[in-house]
MARMI-670703 format. One record per residue (C-alpha): x, y, z. Coordinates in steps of 0.1 Angstrom, whole numbers, plus 5000, padded with zeros to 4 digits. Each point is the difference from the previous one (the first is absolute). Layout:
// residues N
XYZ/...
This chain:
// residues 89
373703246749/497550304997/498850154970/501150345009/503749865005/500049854969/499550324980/503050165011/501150385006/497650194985/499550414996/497150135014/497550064971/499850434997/498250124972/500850304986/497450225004/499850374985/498650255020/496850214977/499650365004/496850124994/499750204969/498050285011/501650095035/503249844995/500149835033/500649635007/497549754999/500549715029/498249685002/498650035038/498450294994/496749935002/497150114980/498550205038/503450155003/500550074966/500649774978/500849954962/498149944966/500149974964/499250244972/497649854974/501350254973/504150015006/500049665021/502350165024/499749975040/499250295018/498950095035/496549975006/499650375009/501450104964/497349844984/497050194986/497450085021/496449854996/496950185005/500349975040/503350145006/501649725026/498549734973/502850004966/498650004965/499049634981/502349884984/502450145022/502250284978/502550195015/500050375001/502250104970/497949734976/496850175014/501450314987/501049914967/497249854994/497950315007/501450224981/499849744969/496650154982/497549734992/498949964963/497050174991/496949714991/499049954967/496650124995/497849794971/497650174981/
């Protein structure tokens, strides 16, 4: 008697698996899509996935921002002002 006959009818094992959206562009994020034709990463700030052309650009355009941010992160975080330094004297 083999192992596999032993075991019985069994259901194939399908995980339920959610489809993302990206946040920014609202389109679906696959798992074979490559980082060359495409591709997906995480936000630092929101920890949401988002394609890798709606993250923030770096100082080279084609080269995204470290840590990677997405656009709308990038943005808020401009137009946050920075505290002014406290001077000694």
């Amino acid at each position: 008697m083999s192992i596999r006959k032993a075991g019985g009818d069994w259901e194939p094992m399908l995980l339920g698996i959610e489809p993302r959206t990206c946040k920014v562009c609202k389109k679906g994020l696959y798992r074979n899509v490559t980082l060359f034709r495409g591709g997906w990463s995480r936000c630092t700030i929101c920890d949401e996935f988002v394609h890798y052309s709606c993250l923030a650009s770096g100082a080279v355009s084609f080269l995204k921002k470290r840590p990677r941010v997405c656009k709308p992160c990038q943005a808020v975080d401009a137009s946050v002002p920075l505290p002014e330094p406290v001077i000694a004297q």
